[in-house]
N, C-alpha and C positions, 0 to 999 in steps of 0.2 A: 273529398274524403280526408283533407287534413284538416286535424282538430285544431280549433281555438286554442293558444297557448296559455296557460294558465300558472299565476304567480304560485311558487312552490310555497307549501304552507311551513309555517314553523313547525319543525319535528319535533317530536317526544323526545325529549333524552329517554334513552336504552338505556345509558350504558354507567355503569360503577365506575366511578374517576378515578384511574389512578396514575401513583403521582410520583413516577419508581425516579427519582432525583438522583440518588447516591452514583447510582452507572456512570451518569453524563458527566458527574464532577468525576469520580475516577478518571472517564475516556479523558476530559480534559487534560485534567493531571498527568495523565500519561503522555497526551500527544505533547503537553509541553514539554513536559521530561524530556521524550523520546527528540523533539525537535532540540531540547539545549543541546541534549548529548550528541547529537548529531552537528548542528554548529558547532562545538568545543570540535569535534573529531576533524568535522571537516577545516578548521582554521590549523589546528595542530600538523594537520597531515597534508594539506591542500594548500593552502595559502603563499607557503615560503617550501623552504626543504634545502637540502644539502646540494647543492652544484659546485662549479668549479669555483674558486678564487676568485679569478679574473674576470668575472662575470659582471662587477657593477659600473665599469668603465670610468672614466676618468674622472679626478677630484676638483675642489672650488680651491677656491684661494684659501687661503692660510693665516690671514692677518689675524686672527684673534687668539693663535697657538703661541704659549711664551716660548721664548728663542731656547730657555732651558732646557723646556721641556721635549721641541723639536730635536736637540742637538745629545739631549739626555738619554739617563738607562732606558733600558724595555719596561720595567716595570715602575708605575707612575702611581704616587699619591695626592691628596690634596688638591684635585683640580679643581674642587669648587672652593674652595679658600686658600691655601696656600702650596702651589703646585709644587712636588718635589722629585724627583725619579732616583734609581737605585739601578746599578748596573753590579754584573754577574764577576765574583772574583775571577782573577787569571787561571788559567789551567783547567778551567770548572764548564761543566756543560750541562747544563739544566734540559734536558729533553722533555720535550714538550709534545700531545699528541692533540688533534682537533678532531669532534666529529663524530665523539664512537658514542658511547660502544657500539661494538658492534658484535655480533654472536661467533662471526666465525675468524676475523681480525685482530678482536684486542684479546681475544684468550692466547692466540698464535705471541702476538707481542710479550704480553706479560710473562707468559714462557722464555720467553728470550732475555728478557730482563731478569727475572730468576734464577737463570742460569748464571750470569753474571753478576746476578747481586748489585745491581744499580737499581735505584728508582729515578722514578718519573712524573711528570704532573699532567693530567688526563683534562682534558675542558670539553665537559659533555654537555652534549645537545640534549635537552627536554622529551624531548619526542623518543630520543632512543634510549635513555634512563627508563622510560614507562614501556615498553619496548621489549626490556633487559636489563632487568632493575639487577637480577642477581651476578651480569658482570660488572657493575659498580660495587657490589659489595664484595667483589673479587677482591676489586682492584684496593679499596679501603684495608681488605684486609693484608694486603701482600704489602702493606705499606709506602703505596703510591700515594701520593696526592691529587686531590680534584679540585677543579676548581670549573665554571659554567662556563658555558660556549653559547647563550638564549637557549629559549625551548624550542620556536621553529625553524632556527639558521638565517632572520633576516639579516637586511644592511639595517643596522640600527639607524644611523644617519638618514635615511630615510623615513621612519617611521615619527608618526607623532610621539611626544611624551607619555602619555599614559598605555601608547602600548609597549615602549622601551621598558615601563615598570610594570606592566602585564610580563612580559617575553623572561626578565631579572627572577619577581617573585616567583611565577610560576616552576621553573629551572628550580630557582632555589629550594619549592615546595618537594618538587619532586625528588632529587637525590635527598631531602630529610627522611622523605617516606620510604624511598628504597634503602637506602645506607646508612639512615639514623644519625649522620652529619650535615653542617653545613660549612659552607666557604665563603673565603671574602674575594676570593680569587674571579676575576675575568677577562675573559680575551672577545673583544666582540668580533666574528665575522667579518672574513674578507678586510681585518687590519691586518698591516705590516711592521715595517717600522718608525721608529718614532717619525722621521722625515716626512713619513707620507700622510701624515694627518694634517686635516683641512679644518676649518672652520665650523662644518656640522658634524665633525668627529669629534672636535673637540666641545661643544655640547651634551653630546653623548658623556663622555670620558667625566664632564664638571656632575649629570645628574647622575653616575651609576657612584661617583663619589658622595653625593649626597646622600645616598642609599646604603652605603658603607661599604664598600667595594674597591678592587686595586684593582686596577689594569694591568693586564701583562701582552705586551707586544715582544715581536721576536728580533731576533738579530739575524739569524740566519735561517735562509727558507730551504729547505731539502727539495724541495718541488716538486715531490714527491703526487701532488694530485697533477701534474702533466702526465703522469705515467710514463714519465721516456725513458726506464729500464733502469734494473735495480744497480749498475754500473756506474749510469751517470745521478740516479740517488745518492750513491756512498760519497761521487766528487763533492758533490754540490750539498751534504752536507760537513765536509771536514772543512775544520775550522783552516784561514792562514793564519797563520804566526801563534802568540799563547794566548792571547785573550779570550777573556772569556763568553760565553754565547746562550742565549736563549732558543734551543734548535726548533724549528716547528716539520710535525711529522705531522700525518696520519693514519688514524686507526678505522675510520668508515669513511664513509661515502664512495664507495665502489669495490672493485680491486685492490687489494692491496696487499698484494703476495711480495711487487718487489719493496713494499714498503718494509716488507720482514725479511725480504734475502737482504735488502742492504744494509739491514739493524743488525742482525745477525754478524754481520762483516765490519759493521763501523764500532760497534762497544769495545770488542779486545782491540782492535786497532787504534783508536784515541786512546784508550788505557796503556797500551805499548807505548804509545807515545807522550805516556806523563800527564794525562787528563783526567780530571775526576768528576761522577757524576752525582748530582742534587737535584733533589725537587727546586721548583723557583725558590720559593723560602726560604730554605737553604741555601742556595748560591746567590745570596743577595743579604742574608743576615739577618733577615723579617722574622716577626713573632710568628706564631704558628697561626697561621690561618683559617683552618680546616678544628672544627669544634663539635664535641657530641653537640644536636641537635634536642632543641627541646622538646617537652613531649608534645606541649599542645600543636609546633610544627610539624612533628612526625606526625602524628595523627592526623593530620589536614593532608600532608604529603603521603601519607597509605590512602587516604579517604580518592585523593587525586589521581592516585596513581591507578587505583581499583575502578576510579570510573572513568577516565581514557582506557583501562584494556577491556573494560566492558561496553564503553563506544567503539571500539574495533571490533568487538565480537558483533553486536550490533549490526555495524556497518554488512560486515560477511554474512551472518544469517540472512538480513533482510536482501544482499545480493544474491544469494543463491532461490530466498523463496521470491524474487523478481523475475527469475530465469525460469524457477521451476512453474512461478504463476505466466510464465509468457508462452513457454512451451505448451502449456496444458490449454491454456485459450488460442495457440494454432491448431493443437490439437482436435480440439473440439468445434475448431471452424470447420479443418477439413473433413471431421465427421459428420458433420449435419449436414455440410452440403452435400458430400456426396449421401448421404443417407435422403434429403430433399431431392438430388436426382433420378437418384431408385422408387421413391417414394411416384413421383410426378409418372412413369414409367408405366408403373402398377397399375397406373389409375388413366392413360392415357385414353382405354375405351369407354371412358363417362363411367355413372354411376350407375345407370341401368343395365350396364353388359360387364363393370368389374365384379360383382358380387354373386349373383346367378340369376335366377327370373324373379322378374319383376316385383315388387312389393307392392300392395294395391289397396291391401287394408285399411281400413278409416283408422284415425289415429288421435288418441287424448291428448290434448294439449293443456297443461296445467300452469298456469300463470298464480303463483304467489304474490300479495299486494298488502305492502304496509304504507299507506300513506303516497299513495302513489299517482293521485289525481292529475299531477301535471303531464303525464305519459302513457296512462292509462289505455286513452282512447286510440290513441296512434297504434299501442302496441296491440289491443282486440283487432282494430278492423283492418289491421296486415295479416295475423294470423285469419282472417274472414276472409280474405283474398287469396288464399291458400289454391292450389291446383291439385289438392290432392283433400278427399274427404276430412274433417277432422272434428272434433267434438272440443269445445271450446271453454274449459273450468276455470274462474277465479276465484282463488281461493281468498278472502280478506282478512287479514291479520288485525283486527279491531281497529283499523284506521279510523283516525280522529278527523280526515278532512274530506269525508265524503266521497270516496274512492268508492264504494259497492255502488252506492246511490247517484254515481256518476255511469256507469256500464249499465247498473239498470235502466236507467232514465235512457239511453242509447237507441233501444228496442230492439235491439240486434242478438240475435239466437247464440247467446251465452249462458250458460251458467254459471251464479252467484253461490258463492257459500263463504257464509261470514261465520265469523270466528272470533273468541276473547284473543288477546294479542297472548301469543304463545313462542309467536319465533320462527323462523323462516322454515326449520325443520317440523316442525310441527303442520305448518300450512303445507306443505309438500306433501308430509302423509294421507293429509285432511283431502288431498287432490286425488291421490291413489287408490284410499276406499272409495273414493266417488265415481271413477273412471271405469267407461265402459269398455274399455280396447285392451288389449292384450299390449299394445306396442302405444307408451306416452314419449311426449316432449315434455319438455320443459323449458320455461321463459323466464326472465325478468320482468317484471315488471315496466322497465325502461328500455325497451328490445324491442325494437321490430324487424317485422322477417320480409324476406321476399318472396315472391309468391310461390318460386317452385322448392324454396328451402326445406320446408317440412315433408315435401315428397323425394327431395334429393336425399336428406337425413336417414332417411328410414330402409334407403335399399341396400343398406350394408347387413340389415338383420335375413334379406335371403339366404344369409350365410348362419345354420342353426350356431355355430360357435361364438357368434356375437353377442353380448348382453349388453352393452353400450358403444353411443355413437358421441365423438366430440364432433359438433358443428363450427364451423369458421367464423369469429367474434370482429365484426371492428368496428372501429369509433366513430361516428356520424357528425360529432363536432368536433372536428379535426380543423377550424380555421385557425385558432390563435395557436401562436410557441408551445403551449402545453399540450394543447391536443394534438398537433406535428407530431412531438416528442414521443404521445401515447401512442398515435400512430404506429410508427418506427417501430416501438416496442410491441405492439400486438402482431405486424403483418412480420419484423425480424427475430424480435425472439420466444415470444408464444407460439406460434404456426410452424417456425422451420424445427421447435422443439418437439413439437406435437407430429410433424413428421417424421423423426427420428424413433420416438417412442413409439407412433405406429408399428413402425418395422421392426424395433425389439422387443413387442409385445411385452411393451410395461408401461401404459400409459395411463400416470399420476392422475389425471384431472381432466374430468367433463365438464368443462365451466356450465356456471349455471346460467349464462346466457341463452345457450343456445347446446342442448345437449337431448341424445332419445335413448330410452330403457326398455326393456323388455319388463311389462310390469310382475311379473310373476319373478322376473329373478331379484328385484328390489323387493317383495313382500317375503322370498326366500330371508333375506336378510333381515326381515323384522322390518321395515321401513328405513326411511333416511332418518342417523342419526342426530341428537342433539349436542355429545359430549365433544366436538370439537363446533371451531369457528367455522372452519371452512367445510361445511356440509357435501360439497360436490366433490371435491379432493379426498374426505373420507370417503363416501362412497362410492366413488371408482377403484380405489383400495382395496376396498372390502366385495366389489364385482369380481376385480383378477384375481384377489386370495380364493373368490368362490371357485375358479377356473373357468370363468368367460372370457371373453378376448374384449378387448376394448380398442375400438380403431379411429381415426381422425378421416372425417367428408368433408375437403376443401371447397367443396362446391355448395355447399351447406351452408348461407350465408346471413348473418343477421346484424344488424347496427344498431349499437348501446352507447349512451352517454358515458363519457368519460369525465371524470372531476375534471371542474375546470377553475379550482384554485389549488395553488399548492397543500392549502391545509386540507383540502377536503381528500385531494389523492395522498395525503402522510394518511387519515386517517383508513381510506380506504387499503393502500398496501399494507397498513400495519394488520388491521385485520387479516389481510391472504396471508400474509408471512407467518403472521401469528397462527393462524389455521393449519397450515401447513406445518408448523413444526410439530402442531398437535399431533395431527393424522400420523405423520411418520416415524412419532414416536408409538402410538395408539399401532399401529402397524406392522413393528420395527422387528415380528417374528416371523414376517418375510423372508430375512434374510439368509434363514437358516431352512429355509422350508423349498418341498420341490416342485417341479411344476410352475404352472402360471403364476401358484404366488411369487415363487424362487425369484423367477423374471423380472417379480414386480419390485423385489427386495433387493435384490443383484444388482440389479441393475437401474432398476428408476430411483430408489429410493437412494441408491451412492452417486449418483446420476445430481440427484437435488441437493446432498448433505453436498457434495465438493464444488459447486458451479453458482447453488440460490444459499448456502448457507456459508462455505470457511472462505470462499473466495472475497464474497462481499466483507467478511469479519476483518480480510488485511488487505480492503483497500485503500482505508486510512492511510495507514502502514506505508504502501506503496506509494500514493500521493506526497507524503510527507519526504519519503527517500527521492521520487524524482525532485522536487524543488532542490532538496539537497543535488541530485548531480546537475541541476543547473547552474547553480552558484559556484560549488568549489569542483565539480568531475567536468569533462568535455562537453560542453552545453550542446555543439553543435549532434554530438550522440545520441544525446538524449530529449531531443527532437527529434532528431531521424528516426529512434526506435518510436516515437512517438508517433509519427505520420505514417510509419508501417503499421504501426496497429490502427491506426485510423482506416486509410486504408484497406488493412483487410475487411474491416467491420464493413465498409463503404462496398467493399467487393460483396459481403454476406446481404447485405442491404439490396443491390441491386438484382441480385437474387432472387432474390426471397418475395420481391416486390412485382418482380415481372414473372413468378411462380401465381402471382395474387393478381396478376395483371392490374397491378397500380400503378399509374406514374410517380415516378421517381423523384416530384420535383421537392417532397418535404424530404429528403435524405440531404440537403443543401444547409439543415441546420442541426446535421448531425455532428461534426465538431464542438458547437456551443451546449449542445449534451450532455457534452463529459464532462462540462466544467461545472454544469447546475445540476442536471437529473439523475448523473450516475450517482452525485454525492448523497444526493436525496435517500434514495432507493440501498443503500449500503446502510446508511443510519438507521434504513426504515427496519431492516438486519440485525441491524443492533439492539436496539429497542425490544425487538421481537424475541431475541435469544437473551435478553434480560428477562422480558416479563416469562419468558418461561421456565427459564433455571428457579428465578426468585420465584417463583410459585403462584404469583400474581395471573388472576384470571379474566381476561375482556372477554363484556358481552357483546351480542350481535349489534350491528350499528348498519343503521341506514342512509346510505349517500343522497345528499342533496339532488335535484332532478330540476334542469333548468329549463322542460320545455321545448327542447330541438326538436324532438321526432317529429316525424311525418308517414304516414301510409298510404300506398306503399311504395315502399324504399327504393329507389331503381341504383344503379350502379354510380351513384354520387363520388365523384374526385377530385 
């Protein structure tokens, strides 16, 4: 009884090309946007940061530091030609802060300084200018001086050159943009005093002069980032005897309350004692440092500064909808399973004793056929094998490859009705006036059934409230990676959906593989539609708007080919997808409506918009933020949240599988899934909610048929 396989013929193009381009260069556009501004974020915020001083451990040798310059002022010129340093007149204390701003520290300071009427020289960090741009413009305006501290707090000595003049310019971009100046002032990170520079400090120090830049090292360190209390702050930073000092303070990177009780106490107290305060410039005699900014660098510097706080917004949106997309997918685990165990429950007395007596009637079986000779024959003499009476119709959609004239030739007690090619909906109706049974199926053309399917299908309509029955679909070529994959997805997330929807009596979609109608409540509706793609999904729709019930027979079993190239399944899911958003738009006055439609709108139709339509739309999105928090967040986190969602899927999977009584052994390449099929199948989303915004219309299309079936089907795994 199993048919000769036969080479699938060249199909008819169906279908009007088209060719919606512009989306996919946007989507690009944007994933690259999205992914720079995410690198820029995550280097700015990840990479380096504020920690303690003391943190880069001990220095190289020294031999290429001139003896002057070691022995010399805090603030040094000329390192890359001719080195020269400046020290702080006597009496004078240039206070000097690292680190800020900060929002809730340097407003506290410059208070204190205000009050006293000293100024100060601020070396701001990049990161918290874009931050807090409007307390640098405090500080410009209260008549402090600025000058950069890098954008992300590295050891310069450490880093290659071009990113020491990445970490300069960027810094310098930004305070143009927030405060409309610039500086020639720098102090790099974790330097002290002249003494303590090495060899690749002093590299640093020749190319930040090449760049036009002073360095300003300190003389005296308040040590004020030990935190050892604002007491021994005030000791450690009063000057001994009258010289003069370069003071280094802090204005962020943590705490710093005693940094302000002990400023508060050290200003009038050095001033009591005959000290006066200057910006560095000032206590060293230097030109003005600090210069309006020009415009074209302001404008780079707004431009920079607007798209690091719009990378932070960034970063927090997509964290929050990662939490709100993880929750809502535990969410919906725990509900289908236990909805799959309620389901399984319902139905544990078989199908003959869940529904009421017996169903016994002979029943239409209407197989639609375009071009379908490679499967033809399989899919007739399964339904011929039938345990239950049934009247046998093929319908032929003007096949060009000998598909009637293949069933005829047969001789087997079917009926033929050929037809101009009109379209899947068309042959379905053409099945319906033909049909002599009150109670049809319907087939694929690529489907075969097992023998008791067609009598299992049919005993949920003992129940007068049923007008349709979804039958349990799976793959038959399931050997290679892609039919695994389909697998997985038919018996995990079509079936345990379709159990769910059972029970909330709002169930979307009678696939046309394997589904039964009460034919009187499909001629109520005028027949099966044409105005969407997905003809079964409409008219399931338009069953529960009627107020029939529509229920799912796991025991209802039939095996369909599954695409077994990637392009052939893009082009098949694009069509469901596409169909689907037809119907639920074609639909979408469910939602408002009471009754069964209510149900259908309520619930199935917000059920498909948050899970088949906005979740796949930011998967992208998501994919893109995990790489990111593997790079610069806690990798090892972001694995583990990883292998928990795997995991659960793994937990739904085994499920769902021993609900179907399948062995479990293709769920072993559910991992390499997410990395190829999820990606697939979200595009296929995308695609789908373009051609439908855009207005763009696909026609019906018929998937390639490569021959697997056989009749009849036994419980193959």
């Amino acid at each position: 009884m199993t048919p000769h396989p036969r080479r699938a013929p060249r199909r008819r193009d169906r279908t009007r090309h088209i060719a919606p381009r512009t989306h996919w260069l946007l989507l690009s556009v944007f994933a690259v946007t999205l992914s720079a501004a995410l690198l820029l974020q995550g280097y700015t915020h990840h990479m380096f940061g504020i920690t303690s001083d003391a943190v880069t451990g001990a220095r190289g040798r020294s031999d290429t530091v001139p003896a002057r310059v070691a022995h010399g002022g805090p603030v040094i010129a000329g390192a890359g030609t001719s080195p020269h340093t400046a020290r702080v007149r006597p009496r004078t204390i240039a206070l000097t802060f690292d680190d800020g701003p900060d929002p809730t520290w340097t407003p506290r300071i410059l208070d204190v300084l205000r009050r006293n009427h000293v100024h100060a020289t601020f070396f701001v960090v990049g990161t918290q200018v874009v931050a807090h741009p409007e307390q640098v413009r405090r500080i410009v305006a209260d008549g402090h001086q600025i000058g950069i501290h890098t954008f992300t707090h590295p050891d310069l000595a450490r880093l290659a050159p071009w990113r020491r003049s990445l970490e300069l310019r960027e810094t310098q971009l930004v305070v143009a943009g927030a405060a409309g100046v610039t500086t020639a002032l720098l102090r790099p990170p974790y330097s002290s005093k002249n003494d303590a520079l090495d060899d690749a400090d002093w590299s640093v120090l020749k190319q930040a002069d090449a760049a036009g830049y002073v360095t300003v090292l300190s003389t005296q360190d308040a040590e004020d980032w030990q935190r050892p209390g604002a007491n021994r702050i005030l000791a450690n930073a009063t000057p001994h005897g009258h010289g003069g000092q370069v003071l280094l303070m802090h204005d962020a990177g943590g705490d710093r309350s005693q940094t302000v009780a002990a400023l508060t106490a050290l200003v009038p107290r050095l001033k009591a004692q005959g000290f006066t305060f200057a910006t560095v410039s000032d206590s060293v005699g230097m030109a003005a440092p600090v210069q309006p900014a020009g415009l074209g660098d302001h404008l780079q510097g707004l431009a920079l500064v607007r798209a690091l706080q719009g990378g932070d917004w960034v970063v927090r949106l997509l964290g929050w909808l990662m939490y709100a997309a993880g929750a809502i997918s535990v969410l919906r685990a725990a509900v289908v399973l236990i909805a799959a165990w309620r389901h399984r429950r319902l139905r544990t007395g078989g199908p003959d004793q869940a529904w009421g007596p017996r169903v016994t009637e002979p029943v239409s079986v209407i197989v639609p056929a375009y071009n379908e000779s490679a499967g033809i024959e399989a899919a007739v003499r399964s339904l011929l094998a039938s345990d239950h009476p049934v009247e046998i119709i093929v319908v032929d959609d003007g096949s060009t490859d000998g598909t009637a004239d293949l069933v005829e030739s047969l001789g087997l007690p079917v009926r033929v009705i050929r037809q101009q090619n009109a379209g899947k909906p068309a042959a379905l109706n053409s099945g319906l006036a033909a049909a002599t049974w009150d109670l049809v199926v319907m087939v694929d053309g690529d489907t075969v059934f097992e023998p008791d399917t067609v009598h299992t299908i049919v005993q949920p309509f003992a129940d007068p409230r049923v007008g349709a029955v979804s039958g349990n679909a799976k793959v038959v070529n399931r050997g290679g990676l892609l039919g695994r994959w389909q697998h997985i997805e038919y018996v995990v997330g079509f079936n345990l959906d379709r159990r769910l929807f059972d029970l909330a009596e709002c169930m979307p979609t009678v696939p046309g593989a394997v589904g039964a109608f009460r034919r009187q409540a499909l001629l109520d509706l005028g027949g099966v539609s044409d105005v969407t793609l997905a003809e079964d999904t409409d008219l399931t729709m338009a069953l529960c708007r009627n107020g029939w019930r529509v229920v799912y027979e796991e025991g209802a079993k039939a095996w369909t080919e599954a695409p077994a190239s990637l392009n052939a399944l893009w082009r098949q899911r694009y069509r469901w997808c596409y169909g689907t958003l037809q119907a639920m738009w074609k639909h979408r006055g469910a939602l408002v409506q009471g009754g069964a439609a209510g149900k259908l709108g309520r619930r199935g139709l917000l059920y498909l918009l948050l899970f088949q339509v906005l979740l796949p739309l930011l998967a992208p999105v998501v994919d893109i933020f995990a790489l990111y928090g593997l790079v610069f967040l806690d990798p090892v986190r972001i694995i583990g949240l990883w292998l928990a969602f795997l995991l659960l899927q793994l937990l739904m999977g085994l499920y769902a599988f021993r609900l179907d009584g399948e062995r479990p052994g293709p769920l072993r390449s559910l991992p390499l899934q997410q990395f190829v099929y999820r990606q697939l199948m979200y595009l296929v989303v995308i695609q789908s909610v373009y051609t439908a915004v855009s207005g763009s219309r696909l026609r019906w299309q018929r998937m390639e048929r490569y021959g697997s079936l056989h009749a009849p089907v036994g419980a193959q795994r």
